[in-house]
N, C-alpha and C positions, 0 to 999 in steps of 0.2 A: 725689301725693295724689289728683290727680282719676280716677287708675286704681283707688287702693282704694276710691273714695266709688263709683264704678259699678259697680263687683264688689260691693260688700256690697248695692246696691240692686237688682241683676242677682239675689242670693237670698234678698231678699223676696221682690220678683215670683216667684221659685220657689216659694220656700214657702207664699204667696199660692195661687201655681197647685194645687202639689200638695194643700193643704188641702182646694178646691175639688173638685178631683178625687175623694178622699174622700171629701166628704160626699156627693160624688153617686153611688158607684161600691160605696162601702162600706156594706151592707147589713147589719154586726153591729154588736155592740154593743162595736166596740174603741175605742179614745180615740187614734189617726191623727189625725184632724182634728185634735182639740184638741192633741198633740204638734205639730203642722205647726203652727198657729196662733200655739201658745208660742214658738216657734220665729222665727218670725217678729214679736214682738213684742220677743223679747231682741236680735235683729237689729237693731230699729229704735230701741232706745233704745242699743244699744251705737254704732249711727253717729251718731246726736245728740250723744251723749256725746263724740266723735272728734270732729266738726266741732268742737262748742265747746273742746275740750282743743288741738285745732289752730289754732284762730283765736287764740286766749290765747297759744298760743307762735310765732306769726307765720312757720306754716307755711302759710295760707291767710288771703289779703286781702280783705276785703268791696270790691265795686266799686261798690258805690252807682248806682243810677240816679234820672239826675236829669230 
């Protein structure tokens, strides 16, 4: 499980990057950016939605610090 939670995080940070990239680099009027963006937002609510769906079926244990 800790190998998919840092692959899926591994591309935001991509997506993050590349969005970046185009708004800096992309001088038309295409929607890149905002696709990378989207992209990066369905990303991060699809691994929310995994953590919580995983922690419910006691495939990942919160450790608590105390």
């Amino acid at each position: 499980m800790k190998l998919i939670i840092g692959l899926a995080f591994l591309v935001i940070l991509a997506s993050l990057a590349s969005a970046f990239f185009f708004l800096m680099k992309d001088k038309s009027k295409s929607s890149r950016t905002v696709n990378a963006l989207t992209v990066r937002i369905g990303m991060s609510i699809a691994l929310f939605v995994l953590i919580l769906i995983s922690y419910s079926m006691g495939w990942i244990e919160a450790t608590g610090i105390r």
